[in-house]
KOLLUM-693386 format. One record per atom (N, C-alpha, C, O, CB): x, z, y; residue in three letters. Coordinates in steps of 0.05 Angstrom, whole numbers, padded with zeros to 5 digits, always signed. Glycine has a CB too. Example, Ala and Ser with C-alpha at 12.3 -4.5 7.8 and 13.67 -1.06 7.14 Angstrom:
BEGIN
+00264+00156-00114ALA +00246+00156-00090ALA +00264+00156-00066ALA +00285+00169-00066ALA +00226+00181-00089ALA +00257+00142-00045SER +00273+00143-00021SER +00258+00157+00001SER +00268+00161+00023SER +00282+00114-00012SER 
This chain:
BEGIN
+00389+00311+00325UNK +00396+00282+00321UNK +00395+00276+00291UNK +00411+00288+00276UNK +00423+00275+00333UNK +00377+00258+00282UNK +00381+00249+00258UNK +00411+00235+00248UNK +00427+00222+00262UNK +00360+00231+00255UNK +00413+00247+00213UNK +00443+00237+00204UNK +00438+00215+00188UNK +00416+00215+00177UNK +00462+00258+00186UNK +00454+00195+00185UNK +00451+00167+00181UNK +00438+00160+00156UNK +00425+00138+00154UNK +00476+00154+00181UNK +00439+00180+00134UNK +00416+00182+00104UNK +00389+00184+00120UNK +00369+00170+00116UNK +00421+00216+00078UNK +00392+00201+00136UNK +00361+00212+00150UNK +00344+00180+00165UNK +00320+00175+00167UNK +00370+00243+00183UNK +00363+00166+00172UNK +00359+00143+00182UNK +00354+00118+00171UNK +00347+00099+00184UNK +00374+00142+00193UNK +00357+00120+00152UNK +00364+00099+00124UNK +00336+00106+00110UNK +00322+00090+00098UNK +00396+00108+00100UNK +00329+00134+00116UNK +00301+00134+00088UNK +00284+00126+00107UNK +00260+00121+00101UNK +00288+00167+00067UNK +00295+00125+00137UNK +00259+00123+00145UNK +00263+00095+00150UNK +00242+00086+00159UNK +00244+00143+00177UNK +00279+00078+00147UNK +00279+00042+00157UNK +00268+00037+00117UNK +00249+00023+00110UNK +00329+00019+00173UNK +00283+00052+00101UNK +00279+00045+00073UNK +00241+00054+00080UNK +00228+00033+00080UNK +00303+00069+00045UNK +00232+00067+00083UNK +00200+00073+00077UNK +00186+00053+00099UNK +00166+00040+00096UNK +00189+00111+00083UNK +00204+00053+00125UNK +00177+00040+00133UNK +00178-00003+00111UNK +00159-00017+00103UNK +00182+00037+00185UNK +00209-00008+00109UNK +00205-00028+00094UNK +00184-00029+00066UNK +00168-00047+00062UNK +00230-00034+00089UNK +00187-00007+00050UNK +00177-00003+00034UNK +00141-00010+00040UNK +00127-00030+00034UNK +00189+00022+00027UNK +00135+00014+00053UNK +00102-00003+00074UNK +00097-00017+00070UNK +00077-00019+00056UNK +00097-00012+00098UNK +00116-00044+00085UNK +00115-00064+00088UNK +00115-00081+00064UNK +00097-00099+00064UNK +00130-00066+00102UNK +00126-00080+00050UNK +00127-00095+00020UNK +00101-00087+00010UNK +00084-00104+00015UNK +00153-00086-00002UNK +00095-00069-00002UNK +00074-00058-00011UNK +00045-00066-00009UNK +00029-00068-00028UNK +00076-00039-00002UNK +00041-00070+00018UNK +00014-00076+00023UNK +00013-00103+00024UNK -00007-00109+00038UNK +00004-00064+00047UNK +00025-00126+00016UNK +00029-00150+00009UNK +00018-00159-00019UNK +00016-00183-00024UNK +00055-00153+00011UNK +00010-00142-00036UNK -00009-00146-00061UNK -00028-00151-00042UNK -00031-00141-00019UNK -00015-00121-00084UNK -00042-00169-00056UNK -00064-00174-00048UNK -00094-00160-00052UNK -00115-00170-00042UNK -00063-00194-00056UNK -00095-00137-00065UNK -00118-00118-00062UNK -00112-00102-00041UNK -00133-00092-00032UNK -00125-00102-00086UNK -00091-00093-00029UNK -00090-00092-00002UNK -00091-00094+00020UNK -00092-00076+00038UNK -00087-00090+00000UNK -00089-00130+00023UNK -00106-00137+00056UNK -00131-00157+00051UNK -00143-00165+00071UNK -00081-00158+00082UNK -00142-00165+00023UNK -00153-00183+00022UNK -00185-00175+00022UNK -00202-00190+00031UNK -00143-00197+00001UNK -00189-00152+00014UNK -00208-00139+00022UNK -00215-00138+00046UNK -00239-00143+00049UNK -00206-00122+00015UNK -00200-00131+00068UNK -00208-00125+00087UNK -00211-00143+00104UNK -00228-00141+00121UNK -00198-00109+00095UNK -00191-00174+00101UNK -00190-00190+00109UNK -00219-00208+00105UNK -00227-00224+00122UNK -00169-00196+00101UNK -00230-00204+00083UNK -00255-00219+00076UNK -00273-00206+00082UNK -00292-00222+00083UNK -00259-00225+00051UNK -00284-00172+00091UNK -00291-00164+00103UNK -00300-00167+00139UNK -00320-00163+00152UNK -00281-00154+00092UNK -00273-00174+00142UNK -00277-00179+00175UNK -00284-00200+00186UNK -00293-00202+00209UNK -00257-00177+00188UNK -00280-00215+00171UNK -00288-00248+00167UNK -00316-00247+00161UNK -00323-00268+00171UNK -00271-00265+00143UNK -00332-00239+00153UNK -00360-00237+00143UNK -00375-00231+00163UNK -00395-00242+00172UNK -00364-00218+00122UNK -00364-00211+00171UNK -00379-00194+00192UNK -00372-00201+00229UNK -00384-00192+00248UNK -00370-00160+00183UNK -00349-00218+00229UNK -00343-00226+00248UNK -00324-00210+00275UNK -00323-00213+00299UNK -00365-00233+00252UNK -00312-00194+00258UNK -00305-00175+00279UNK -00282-00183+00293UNK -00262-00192+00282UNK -00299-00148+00268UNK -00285-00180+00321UNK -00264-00184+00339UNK -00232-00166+00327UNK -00228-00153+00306UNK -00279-00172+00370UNK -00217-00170+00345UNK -00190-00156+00342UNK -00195-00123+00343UNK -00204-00110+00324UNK -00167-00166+00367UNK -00188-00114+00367UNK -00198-00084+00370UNK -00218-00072+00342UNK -00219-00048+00340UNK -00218-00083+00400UNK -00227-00083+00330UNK -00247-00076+00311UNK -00236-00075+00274UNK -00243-00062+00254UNK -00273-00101+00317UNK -00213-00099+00281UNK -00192-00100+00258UNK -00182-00078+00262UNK -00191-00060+00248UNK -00172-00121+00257UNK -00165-00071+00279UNK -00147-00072+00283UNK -00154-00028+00282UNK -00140-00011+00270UNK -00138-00096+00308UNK -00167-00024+00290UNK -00184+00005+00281UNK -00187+00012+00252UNK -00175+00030+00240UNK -00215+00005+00290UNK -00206-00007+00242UNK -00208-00001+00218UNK -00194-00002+00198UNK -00196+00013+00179UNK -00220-00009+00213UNK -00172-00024+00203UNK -00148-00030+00185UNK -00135+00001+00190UNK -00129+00013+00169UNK -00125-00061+00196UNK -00130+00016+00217UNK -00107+00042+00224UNK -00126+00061+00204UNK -00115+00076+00188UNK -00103+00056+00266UNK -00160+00058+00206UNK -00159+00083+00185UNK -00156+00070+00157UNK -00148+00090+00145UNK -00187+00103+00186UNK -00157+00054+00141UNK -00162+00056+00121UNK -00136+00050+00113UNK -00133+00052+00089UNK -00184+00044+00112UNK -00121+00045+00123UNK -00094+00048+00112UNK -00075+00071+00117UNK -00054+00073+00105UNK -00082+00029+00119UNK -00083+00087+00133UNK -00080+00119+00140UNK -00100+00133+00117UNK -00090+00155+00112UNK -00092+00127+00176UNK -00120+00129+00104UNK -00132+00147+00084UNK -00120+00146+00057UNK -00122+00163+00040UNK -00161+00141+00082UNK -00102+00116+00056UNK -00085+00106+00028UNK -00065+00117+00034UNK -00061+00133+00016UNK -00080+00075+00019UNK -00045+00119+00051UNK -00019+00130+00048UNK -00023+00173+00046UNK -00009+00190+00034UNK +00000+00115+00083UNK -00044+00177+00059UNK -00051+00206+00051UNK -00058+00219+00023UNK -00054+00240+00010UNK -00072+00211+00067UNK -00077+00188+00020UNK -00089+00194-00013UNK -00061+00198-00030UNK -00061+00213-00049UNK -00111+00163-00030UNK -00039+00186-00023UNK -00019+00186-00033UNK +00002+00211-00040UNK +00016+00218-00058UNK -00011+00170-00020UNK -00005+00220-00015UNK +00022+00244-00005UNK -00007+00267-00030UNK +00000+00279-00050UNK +00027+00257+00053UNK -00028+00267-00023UNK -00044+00286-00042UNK -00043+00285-00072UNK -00053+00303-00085UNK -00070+00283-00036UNK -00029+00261-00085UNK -00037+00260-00110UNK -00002+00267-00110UNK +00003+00282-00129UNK -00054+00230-00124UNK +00021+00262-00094UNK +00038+00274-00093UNK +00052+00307-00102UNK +00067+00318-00119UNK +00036+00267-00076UNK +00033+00315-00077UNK +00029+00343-00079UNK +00020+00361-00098UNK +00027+00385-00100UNK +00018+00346-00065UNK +00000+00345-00115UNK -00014+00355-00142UNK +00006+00353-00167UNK +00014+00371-00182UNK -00042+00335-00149UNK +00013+00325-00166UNK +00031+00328-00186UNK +00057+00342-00178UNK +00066+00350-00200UNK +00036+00302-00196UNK +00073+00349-00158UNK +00096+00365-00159UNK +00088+00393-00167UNK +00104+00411-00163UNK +00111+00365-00133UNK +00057+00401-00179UNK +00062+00429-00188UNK +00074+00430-00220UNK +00090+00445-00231UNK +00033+00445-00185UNK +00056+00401-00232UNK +00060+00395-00245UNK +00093+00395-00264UNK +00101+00406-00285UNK +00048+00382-00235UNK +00105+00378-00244UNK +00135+00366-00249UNK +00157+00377-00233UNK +00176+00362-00228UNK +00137+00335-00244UNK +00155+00401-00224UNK +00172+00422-00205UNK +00188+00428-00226UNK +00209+00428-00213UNK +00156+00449-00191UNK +00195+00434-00249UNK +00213+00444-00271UNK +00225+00420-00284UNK +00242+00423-00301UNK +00198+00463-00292UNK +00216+00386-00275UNK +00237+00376-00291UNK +00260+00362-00263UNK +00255+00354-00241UNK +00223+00351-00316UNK +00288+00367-00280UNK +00312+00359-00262UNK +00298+00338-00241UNK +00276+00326-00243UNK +00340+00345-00281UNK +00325+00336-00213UNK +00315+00319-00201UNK +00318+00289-00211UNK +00303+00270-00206UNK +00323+00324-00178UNK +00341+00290-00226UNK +00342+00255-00227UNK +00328+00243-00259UNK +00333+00224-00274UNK +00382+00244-00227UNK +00312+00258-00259UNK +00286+00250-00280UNK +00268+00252-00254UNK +00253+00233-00257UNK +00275+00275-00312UNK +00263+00260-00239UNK +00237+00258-00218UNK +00235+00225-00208UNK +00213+00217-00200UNK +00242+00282-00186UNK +00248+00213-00208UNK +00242+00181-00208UNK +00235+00164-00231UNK +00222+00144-00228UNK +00264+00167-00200UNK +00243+00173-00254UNK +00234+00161-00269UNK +00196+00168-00278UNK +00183+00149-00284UNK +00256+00165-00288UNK +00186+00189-00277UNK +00164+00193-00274UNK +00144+00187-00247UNK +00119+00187-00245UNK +00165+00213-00281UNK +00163+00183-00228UNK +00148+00163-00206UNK +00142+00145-00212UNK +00118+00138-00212UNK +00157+00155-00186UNK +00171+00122-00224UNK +00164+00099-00231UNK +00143+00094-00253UNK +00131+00073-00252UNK +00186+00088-00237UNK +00139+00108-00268UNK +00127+00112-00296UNK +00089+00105-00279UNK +00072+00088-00287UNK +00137+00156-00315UNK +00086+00127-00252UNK +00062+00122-00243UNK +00053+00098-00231UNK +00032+00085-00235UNK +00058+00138-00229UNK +00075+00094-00212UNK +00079+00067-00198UNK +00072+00044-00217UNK +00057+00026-00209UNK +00109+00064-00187UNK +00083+00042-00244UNK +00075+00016-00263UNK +00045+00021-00272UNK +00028+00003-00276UNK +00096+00014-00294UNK +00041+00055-00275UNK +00007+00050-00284UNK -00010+00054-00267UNK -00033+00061-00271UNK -00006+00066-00305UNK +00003+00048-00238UNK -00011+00038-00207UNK -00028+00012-00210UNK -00052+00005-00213UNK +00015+00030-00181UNK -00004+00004-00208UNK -00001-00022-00218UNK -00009-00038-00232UNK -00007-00061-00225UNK +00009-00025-00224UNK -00023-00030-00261UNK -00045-00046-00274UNK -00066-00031-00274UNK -00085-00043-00283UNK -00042-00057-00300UNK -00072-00004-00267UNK -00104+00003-00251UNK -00105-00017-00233UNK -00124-00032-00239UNK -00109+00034-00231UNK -00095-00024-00218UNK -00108-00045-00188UNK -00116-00074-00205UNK -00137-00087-00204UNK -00075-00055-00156UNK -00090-00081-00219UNK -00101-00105-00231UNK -00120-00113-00244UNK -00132-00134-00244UNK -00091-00113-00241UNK -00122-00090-00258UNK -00150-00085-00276UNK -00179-00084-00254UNK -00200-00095-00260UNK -00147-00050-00295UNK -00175-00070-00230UNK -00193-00065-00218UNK -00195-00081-00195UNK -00209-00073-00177UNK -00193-00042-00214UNK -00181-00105-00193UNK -00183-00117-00181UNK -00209-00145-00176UNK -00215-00160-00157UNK -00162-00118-00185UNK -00216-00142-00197UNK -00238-00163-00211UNK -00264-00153-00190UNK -00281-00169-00183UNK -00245-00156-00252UNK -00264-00126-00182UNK -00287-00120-00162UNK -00281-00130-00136UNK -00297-00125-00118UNK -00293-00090-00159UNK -00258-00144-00131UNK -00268-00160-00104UNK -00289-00172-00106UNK -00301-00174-00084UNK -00252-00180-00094UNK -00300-00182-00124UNK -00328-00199-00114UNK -00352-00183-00109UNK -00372-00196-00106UNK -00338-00219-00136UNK -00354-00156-00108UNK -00365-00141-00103UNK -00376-00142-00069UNK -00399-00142-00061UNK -00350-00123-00112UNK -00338-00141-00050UNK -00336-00146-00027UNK -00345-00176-00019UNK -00357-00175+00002UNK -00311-00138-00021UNK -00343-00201-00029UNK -00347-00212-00020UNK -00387-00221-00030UNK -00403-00235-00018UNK -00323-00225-00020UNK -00388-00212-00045UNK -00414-00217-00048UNK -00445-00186-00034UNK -00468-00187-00041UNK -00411-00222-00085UNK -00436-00169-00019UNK -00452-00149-00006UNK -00458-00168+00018UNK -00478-00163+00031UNK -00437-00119-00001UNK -00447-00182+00024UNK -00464-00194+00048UNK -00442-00182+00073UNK -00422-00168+00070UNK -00502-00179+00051UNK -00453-00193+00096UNK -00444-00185+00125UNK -00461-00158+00135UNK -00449-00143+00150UNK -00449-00212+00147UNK -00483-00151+00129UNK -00491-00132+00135UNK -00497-00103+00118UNK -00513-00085+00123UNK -00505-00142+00144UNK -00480-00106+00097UNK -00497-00089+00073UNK -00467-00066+00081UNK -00445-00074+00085UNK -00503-00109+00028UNK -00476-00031+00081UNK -00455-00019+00082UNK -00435-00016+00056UNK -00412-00007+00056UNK -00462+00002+00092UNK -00447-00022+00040UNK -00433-00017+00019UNK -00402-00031+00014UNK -00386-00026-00004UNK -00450-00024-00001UNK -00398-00051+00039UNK -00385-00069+00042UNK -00354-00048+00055UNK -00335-00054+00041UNK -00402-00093+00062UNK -00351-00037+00067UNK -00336-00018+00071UNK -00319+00007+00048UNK -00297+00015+00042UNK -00354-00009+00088UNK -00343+00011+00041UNK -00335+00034+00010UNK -00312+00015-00013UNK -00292+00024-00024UNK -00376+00040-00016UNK -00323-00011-00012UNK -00322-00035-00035UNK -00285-00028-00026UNK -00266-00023-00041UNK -00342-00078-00026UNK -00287-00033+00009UNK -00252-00039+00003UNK -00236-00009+00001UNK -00214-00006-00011UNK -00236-00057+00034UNK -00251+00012+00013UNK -00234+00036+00013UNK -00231+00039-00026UNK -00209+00040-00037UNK -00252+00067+00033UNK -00247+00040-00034UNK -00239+00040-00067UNK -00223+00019-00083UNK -00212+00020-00105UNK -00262+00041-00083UNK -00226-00002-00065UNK -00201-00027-00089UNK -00176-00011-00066UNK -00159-00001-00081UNK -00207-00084-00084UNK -00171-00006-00043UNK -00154+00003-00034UNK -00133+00029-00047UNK -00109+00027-00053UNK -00167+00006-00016UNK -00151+00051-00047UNK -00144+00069-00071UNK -00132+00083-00047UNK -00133+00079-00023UNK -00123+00058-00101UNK -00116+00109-00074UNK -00086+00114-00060UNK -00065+00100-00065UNK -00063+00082-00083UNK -00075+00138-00065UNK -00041+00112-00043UNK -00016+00102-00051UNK -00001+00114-00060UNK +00005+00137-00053UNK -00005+00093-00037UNK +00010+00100-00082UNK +00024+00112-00112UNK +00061+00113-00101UNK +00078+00130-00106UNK +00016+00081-00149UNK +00063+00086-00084UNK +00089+00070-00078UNK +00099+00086-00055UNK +00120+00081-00044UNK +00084+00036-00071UNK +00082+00106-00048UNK +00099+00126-00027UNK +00113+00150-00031UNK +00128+00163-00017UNK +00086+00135-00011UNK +00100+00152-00071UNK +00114+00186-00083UNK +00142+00182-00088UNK +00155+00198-00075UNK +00100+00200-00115UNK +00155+00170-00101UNK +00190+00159-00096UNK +00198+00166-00071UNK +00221+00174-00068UNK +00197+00125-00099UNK +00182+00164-00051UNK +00197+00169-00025UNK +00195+00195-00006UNK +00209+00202+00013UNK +00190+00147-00009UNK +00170+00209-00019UNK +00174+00238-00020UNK +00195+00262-00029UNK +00208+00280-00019UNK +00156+00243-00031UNK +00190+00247-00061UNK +00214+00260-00078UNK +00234+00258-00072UNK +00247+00278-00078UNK +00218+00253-00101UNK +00249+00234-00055UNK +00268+00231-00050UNK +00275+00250-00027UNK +00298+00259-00027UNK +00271+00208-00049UNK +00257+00258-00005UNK +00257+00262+00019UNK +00261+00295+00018UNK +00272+00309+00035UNK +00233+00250+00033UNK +00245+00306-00013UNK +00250+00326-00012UNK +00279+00331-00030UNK +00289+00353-00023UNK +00227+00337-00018UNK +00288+00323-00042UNK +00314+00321-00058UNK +00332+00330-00035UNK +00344+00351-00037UNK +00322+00289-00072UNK +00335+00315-00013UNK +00354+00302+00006UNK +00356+00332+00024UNK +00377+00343+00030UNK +00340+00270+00023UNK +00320+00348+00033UNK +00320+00372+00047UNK +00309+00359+00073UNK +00306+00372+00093UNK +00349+00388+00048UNK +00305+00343+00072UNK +00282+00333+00101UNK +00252+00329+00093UNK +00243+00325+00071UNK +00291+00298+00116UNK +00240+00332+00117UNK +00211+00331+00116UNK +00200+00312+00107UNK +00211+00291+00104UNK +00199+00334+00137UNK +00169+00319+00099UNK +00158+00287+00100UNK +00138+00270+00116UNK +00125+00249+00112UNK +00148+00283+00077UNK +00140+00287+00137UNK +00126+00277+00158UNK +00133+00259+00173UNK +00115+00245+00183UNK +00120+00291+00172UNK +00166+00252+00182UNK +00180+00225+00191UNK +00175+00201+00174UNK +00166+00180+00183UNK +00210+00229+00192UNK +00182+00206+00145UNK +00179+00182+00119UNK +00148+00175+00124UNK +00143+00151+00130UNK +00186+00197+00080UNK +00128+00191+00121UNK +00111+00176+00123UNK +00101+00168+00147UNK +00096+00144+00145UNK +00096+00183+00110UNK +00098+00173+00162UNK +00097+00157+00186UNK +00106+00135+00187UNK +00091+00117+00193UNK +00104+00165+00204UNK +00140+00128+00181UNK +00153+00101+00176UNK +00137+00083+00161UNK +00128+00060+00165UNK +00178+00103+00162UNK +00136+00103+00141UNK +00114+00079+00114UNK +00092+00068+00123UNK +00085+00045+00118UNK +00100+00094+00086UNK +00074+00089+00140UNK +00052+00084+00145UNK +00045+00057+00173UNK +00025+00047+00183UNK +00043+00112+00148UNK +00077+00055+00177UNK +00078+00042+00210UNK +00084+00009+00195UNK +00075-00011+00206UNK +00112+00059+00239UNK +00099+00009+00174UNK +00099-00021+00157UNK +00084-00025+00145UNK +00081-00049+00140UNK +00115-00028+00141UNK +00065-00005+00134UNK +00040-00016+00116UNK +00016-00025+00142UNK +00001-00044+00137UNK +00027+00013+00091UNK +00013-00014+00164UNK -00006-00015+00186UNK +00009-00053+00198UNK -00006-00073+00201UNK -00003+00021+00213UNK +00033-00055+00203UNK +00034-00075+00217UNK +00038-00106+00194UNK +00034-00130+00195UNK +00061-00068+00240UNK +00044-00095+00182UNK +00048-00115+00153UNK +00019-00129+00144UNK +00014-00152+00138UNK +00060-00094+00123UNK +00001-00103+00146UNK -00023-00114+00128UNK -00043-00124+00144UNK -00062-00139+00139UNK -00036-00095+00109UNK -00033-00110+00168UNK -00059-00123+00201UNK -00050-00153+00199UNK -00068-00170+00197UNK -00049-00107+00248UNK -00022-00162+00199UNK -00021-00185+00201UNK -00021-00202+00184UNK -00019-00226+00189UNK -00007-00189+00211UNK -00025-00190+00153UNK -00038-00213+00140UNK -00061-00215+00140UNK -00069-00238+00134UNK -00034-00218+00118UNK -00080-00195+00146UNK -00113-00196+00156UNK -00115-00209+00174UNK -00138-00218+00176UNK -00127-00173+00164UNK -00102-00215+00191UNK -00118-00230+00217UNK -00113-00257+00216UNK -00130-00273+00225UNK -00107-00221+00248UNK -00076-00273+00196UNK -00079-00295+00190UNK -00095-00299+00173UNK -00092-00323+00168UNK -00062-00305+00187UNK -00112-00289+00157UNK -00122-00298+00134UNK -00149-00301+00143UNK -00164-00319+00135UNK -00118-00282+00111UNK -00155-00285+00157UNK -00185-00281+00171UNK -00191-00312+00189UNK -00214-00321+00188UNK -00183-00248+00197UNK -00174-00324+00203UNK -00169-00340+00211UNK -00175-00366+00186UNK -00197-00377+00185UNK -00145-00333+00223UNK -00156-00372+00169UNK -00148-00390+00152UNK -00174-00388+00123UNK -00170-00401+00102UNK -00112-00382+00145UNK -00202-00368+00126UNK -00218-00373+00116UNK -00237-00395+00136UNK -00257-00408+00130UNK -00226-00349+00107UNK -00229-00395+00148UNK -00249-00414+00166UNK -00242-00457+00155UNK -00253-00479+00155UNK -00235-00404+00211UNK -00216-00444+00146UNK -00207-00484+00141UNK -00213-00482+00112UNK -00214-00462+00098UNK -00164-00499+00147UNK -00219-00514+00103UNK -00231-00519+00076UNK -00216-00517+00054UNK -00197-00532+00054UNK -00242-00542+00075UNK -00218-00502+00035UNK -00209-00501+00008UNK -00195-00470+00015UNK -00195-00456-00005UNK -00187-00530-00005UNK -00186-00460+00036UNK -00167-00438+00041UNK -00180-00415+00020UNK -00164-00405+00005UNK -00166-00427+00077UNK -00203-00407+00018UNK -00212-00382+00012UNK -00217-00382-00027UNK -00214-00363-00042UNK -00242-00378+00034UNK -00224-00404-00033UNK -00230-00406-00069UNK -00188-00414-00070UNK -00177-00393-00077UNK -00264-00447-00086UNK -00179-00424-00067UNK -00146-00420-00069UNK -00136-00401-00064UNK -00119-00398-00082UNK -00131-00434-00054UNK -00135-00380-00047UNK -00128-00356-00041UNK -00134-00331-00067UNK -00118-00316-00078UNK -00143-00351-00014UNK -00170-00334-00072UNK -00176-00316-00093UNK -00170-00323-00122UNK -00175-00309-00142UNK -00202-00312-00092UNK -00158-00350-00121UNK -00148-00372-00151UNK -00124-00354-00150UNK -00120-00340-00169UNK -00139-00417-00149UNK -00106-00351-00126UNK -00077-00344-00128UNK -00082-00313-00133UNK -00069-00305-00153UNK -00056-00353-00099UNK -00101-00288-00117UNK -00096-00268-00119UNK -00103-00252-00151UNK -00097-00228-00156UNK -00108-00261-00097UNK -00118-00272-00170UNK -00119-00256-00194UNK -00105-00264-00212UNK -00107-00253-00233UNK -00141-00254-00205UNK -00082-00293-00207UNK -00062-00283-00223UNK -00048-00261-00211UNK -00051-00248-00190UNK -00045-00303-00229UNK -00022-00259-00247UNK -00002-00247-00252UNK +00023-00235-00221UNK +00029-00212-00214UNK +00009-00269-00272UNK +00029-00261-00210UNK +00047-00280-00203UNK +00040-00262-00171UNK +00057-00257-00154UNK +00039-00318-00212UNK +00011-00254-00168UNK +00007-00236-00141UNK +00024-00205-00139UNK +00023-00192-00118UNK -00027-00231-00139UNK +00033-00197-00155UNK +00045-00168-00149UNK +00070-00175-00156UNK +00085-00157-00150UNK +00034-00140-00165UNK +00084-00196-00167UNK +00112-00193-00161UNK +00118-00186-00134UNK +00142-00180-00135UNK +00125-00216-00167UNK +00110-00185-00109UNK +00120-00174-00078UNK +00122-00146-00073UNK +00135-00134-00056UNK +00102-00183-00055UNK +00102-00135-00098UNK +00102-00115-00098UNK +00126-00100-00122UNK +00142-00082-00121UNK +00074-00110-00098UNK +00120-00114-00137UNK +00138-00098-00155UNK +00172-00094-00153UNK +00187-00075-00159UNK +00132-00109-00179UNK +00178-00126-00143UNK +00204-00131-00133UNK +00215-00103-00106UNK +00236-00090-00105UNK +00201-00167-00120UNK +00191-00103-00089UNK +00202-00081-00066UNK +00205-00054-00080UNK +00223-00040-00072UNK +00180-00077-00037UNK +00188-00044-00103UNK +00186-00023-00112UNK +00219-00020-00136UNK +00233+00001-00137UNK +00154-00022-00124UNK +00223-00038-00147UNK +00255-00041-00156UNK +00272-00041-00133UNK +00293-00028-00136UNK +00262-00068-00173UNK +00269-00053-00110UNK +00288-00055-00096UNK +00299-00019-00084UNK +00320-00005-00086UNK +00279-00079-00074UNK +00269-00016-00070UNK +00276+00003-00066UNK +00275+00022-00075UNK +00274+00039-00058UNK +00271+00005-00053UNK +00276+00033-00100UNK +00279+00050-00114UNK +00311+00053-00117UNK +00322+00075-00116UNK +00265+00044-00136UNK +00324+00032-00119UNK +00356+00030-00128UNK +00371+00035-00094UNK +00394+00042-00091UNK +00365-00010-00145UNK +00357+00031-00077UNK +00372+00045-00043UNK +00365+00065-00057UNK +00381+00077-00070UNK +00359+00040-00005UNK +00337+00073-00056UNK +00334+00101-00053UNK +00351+00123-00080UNK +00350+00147-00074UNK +00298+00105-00051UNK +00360+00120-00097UNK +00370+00127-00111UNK +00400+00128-00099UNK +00408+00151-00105UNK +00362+00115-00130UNK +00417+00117-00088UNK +00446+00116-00079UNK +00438+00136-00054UNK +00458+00146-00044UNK +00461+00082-00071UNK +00422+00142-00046UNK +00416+00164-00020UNK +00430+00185-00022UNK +00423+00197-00043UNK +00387+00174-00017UNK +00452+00200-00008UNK +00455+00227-00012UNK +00456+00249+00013UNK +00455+00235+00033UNK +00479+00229-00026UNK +00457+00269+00019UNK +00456+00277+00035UNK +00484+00288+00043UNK +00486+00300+00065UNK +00437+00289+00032UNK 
């Protein structure tokens, strides 16, 4: 039977998910993608499970690399060098965000249209805080991510499918890409990544 910390990191990760994939280089790609090409639900709804299953892994791997790395410094410096990645997550995407027009300009039939989003997609940076933590604590990380991976899958399907939708009405789609390259687009993200950093920090076992 899980103990009530054990219970707390996995509602804290799958929220976390959930916040996360609310930047907009995370569903807008795919969302403009599916829309192009016309794909029914079942077809979202696949492709969204892998490619957001290849970002939360890319994650746990760049994880794993760096804890050989940072295995000798204390644990309560191990968040602050999360966060440290998490902020230069954070303006890689923004910086690299400018290649959405990449995706929306390959056309409906060109494959390159696929690659376009798995690389603005990336890995995920916003899941190593919740490793570290998971291992601090002495539990696995195979519950946490799954949680994470179950808010980032239902969070970001459903802003893909309203949006996929709401390119179809007039002005929706040049307003949407006006809003996603400002500033003003990753405060959802950055706010969940403070938030939950400060639960996940009061965590004890």
């Amino acid at each position: 039977m899980m103990t009530h910390t054990e219970q707390m990191l996995i509602l804290l990760s799958a929220v976390a998910g959930a916040i996360h994939v609310l930047t907009p280089d995370h569903w807008l790609p795919s969302s403009v993608l599916s829309w192009q090409r016309g794909w029914r639900f079942p077809r979202i709804m696949g492709f969204t499970l892998f490619a957001f299953t290849l970002h939360v892994l890319a994650g746990f791997g760049i994880y794993f690399v760096m804890f050989h790395f940072v295995s000798d410094i204390p644990p309560a410096n191990l968040f602050s060098v999360a966060l440290i990645l998490v902020i230069l997550g954070t303006i890689l995407r923004g910086l690299r965000f400018n290649r959405m027009r990449e995706v929306v300009g390959v056309g409906p039939r060109s494959r390159w249209g696929i690659f376009a989003v798995l690389s603005l997609l990336g890995p995920c940076e916003s899941i190593i805080p919740i490793f570290i933590k998971a291992r601090q604590l002495g539990f696995g990380y195979m519950e946490p991510m799954a949680a994470f991976l179950l808010g980032t899958f239902l969070a970001g399907t459903a802003a893909i499918l309203f949006t996929r939708v709401a390119w179809n009405l007039p002005h929706w789609f040049p307003r949407t890409m006006n809003w996603a390259h400002q500033r003003m687009a990753t405060v959802p993200f950055l706010a969940g990544v403070a938030l939950g950093l400060s639960f996940l920090m009061r965590l004890s076992a």
